[in-house]
N, C-alpha and C positions, 0 to 999 in steps of 0.2 A: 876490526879483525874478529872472525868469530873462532870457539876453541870447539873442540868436540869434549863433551864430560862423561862419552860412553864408559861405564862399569866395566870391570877386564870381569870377565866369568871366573867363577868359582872352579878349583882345579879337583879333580878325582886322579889322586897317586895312587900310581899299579906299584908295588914292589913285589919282585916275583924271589925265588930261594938262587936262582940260578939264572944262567942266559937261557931265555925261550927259546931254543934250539933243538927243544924236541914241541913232539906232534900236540900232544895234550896243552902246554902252555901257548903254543902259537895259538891253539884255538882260541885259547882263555884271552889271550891279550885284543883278537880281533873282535872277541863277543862284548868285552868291555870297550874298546872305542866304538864301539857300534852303539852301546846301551849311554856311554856317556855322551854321545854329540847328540842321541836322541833326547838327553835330557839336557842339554846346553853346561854341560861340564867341558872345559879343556883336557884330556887325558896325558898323564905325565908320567911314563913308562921307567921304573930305577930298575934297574936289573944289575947287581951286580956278578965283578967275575970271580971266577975261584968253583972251587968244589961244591955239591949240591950241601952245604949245611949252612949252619945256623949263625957264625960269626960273620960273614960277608953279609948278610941283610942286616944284623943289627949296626953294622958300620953306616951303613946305607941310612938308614932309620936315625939315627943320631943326628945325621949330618940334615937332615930333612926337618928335623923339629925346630931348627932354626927359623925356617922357610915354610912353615905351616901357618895358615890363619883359618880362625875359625868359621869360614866361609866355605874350607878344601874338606873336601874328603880323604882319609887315604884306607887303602883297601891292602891289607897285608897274608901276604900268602906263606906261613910260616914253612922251615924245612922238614919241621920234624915236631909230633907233635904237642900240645903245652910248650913249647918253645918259651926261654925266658928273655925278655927284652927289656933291662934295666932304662936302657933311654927314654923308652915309651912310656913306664911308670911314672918317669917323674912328669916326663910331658904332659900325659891327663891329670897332672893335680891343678894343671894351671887356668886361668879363666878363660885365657882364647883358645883351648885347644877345640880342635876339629873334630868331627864325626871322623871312628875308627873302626872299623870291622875287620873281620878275617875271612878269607876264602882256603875252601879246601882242606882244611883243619884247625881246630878249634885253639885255642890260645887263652891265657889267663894273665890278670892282670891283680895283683893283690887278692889271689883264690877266688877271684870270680870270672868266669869267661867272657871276656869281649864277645859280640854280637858274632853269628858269622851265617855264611850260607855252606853248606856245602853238600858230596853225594851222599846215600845211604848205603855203607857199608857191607849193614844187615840185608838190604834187599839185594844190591850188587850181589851179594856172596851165594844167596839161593837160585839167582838166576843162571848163574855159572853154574851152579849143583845138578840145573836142570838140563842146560847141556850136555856136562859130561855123563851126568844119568841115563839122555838119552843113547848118546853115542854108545857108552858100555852097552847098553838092551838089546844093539844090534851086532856087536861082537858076539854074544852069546860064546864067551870065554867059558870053561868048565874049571881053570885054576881060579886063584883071588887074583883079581884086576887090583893092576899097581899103578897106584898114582902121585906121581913128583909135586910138592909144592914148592914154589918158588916164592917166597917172602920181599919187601922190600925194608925197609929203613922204621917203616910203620904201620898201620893199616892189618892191625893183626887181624880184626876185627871179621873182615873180609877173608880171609882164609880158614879162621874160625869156624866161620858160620858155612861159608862150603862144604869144609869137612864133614858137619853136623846133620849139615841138609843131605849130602851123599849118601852118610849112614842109614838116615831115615828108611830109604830106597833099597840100597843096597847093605847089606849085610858081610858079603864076602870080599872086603878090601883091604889091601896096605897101604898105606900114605908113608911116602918117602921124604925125607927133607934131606936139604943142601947140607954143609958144615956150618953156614951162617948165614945170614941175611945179605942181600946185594944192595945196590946202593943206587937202584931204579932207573940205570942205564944197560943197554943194549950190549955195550964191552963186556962189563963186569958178570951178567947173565949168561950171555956167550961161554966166556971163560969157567965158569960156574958149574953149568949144566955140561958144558964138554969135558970136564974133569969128573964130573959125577957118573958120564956114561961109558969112559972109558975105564975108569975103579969098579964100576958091575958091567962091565960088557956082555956078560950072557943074563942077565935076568931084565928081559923086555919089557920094557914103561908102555904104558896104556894110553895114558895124559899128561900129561905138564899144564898145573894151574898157574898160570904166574899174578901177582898184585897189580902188573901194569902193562900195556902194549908193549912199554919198550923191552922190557925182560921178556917178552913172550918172544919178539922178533929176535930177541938174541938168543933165546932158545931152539929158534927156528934153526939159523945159523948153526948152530953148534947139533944140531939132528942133520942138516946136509952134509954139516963135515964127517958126522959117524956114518951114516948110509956109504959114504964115500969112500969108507974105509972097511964098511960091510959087515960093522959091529953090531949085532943081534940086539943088543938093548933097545935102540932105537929104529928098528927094521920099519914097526907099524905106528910111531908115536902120534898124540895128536896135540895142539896146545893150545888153549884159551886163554885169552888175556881177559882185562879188564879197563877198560876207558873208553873203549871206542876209536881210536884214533885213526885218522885219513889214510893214513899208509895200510894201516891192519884191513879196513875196508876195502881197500882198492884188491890187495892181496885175494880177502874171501871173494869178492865178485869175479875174479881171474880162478877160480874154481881152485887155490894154493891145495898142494897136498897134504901139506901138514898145519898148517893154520886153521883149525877146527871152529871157533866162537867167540867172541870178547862182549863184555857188556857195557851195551852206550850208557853213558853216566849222565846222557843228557846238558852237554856244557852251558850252552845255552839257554835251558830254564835255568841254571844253577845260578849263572850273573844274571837274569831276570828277579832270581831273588834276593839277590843280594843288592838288585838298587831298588826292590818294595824295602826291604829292610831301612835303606839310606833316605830314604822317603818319608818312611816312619820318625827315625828318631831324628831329622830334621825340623819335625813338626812340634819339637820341644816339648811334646809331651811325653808322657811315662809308660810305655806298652811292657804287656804281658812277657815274660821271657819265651814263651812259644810262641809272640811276634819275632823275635828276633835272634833266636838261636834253630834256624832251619835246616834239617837235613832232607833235599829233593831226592825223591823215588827215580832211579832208571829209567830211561826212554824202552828200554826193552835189550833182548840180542840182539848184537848186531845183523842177524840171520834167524829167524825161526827155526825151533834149535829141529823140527822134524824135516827143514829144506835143508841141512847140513848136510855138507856132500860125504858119503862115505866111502 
């Protein structure tokens, strides 16, 4: 009787903060089973459930170190960022642990960051600048052009750098902000932004930046229900996101009236580099830290911010 002694494949664990139930992680989960069967990894998707933070993944991550051999990859997408993750500490002191990277946001491990791939903040944030740059050039407003930013959980960086880049350009602006930061869903943005426009209903927003598709579309929502209601703050709003996401896309290509720009974060390259990264330090050797702590450049807008409909 003869046996088969084929090898089972080396596994690449996806742990994602939350269920991929928005636009942005569906991608990410398809672009990694794509990049790991290309490279003969099994892919093993944890996603646990609960609220987008930081206690459900290290639940998840605990119970996982068990079941890791030094053969797996696992690819950890933290919720928030420097997230701390006690179980994973101990797990790399041991001799079979596995190649660990982060996607998406950087993470540290005894003051040093784990490897990671993920966008550029800084570029993301000027490409938006040049957007709503553009758009204000053609308003040709004579008051100061007032623009809402919408924050998320993190990612200051990217709104920062918007603001800065705007200034450059323009000189005559107020930037508005929420009461607090939302929590990078579509409800919470919604509700956000429709309490922000009905407390100034007569001083008219220009823009709405938000950190993420999904808060842009909830913002969308929450400017249909004020037009609806015929509240002047939101008479002309326009709003750009940031990520790219399939639905935001669909929207611009349907000529949306109020969905103005988002910028592709390029998903795509971004898990292309994060399996050169896994590539790398599989090869047991010692690379440079700018092998392995990669922030990829934006694909671009998702529109050429001069076809943007006005």
């Amino acid at each position: 009787m003869m046996f088969s002694l084929r090898r089972r494949k080396p596994r690449l664990w996806l742990v994602t903060p939350a269920r991929p139930n928005r636009d942005f992680f569906e991608k990410v989960v398809d672009e990694f089973a794509t990049v790991a069967e290309e490279n003969d990894y099994d892919l093993v998707l944890k996603a646990p459930r609960g609220e987008y933070e930081t206690a459900p993944s290290v639940l998840v991550v605990n119970a996982l170190t068990a079941e890791l051999n030094y053969r797996d990859v696992l690819v950890l997408i933290p919720a928030v960022d420097n997230a701390q993750y006690p179980p994973l500490e101990r797990y790399l002191r041991g001799a079979r642990a596995c190649t660990v990277i982060t996607f998406d946001l950087p993470m540290r491990i005894a003051d040093r960051p784990l490897p990671y791939a993920r966008g550029s903040d800084q570029a993301g944030g000027r490409l938006a600048a040049d957007a709503a740059d553009w758009h204000l050039r053609q308003l040709e407003i004579s008051r100061p052009a007032r623009v809402l930013l919408v924050r998320g959980l993190w990612a200051q960086t990217r709104v920062e750098v918007f603001k800065s880049a705007l200034r450059e350009n323009r000189k005559n602006l107020i930037f508005l902000e929420l009461a607090k930061p939302c929590r990078w869903d579509l409800e919470g943005a919604c509700a956000a932004v429709h309490s922000y426009i009905e407390a100034h209903s007569k001083d008219e927003i220009d823009i709405i930046f938000c950190s993420n598709d999904e808060m842009a579309l909830g913002a969308r929502l929450a400017i249909i229900d004020a037009r609806r209601k015929g509240l002047e703050a939101a008479s002309s709003t326009r709003v750009i996101g940031f990520d790219g996401t399939d639905t935001f896309s669909y929207l611009l290509r349907c000529r949306d009236s109020i969905l103005l720009n988002s910028v592709d974060v390029g998903v795509r390259a971004q898990v292309k580099k994060a399996m050169d990264i896994i590539r790398l330090l599989n090869k047991n050797s010692d690379p440079e830290e700018d092998e392995t702590y990669i922030e990829v450049a934006p694909q671009g807008l998702l529109i050429p911010k001069d076809a943007q409909s006005f």
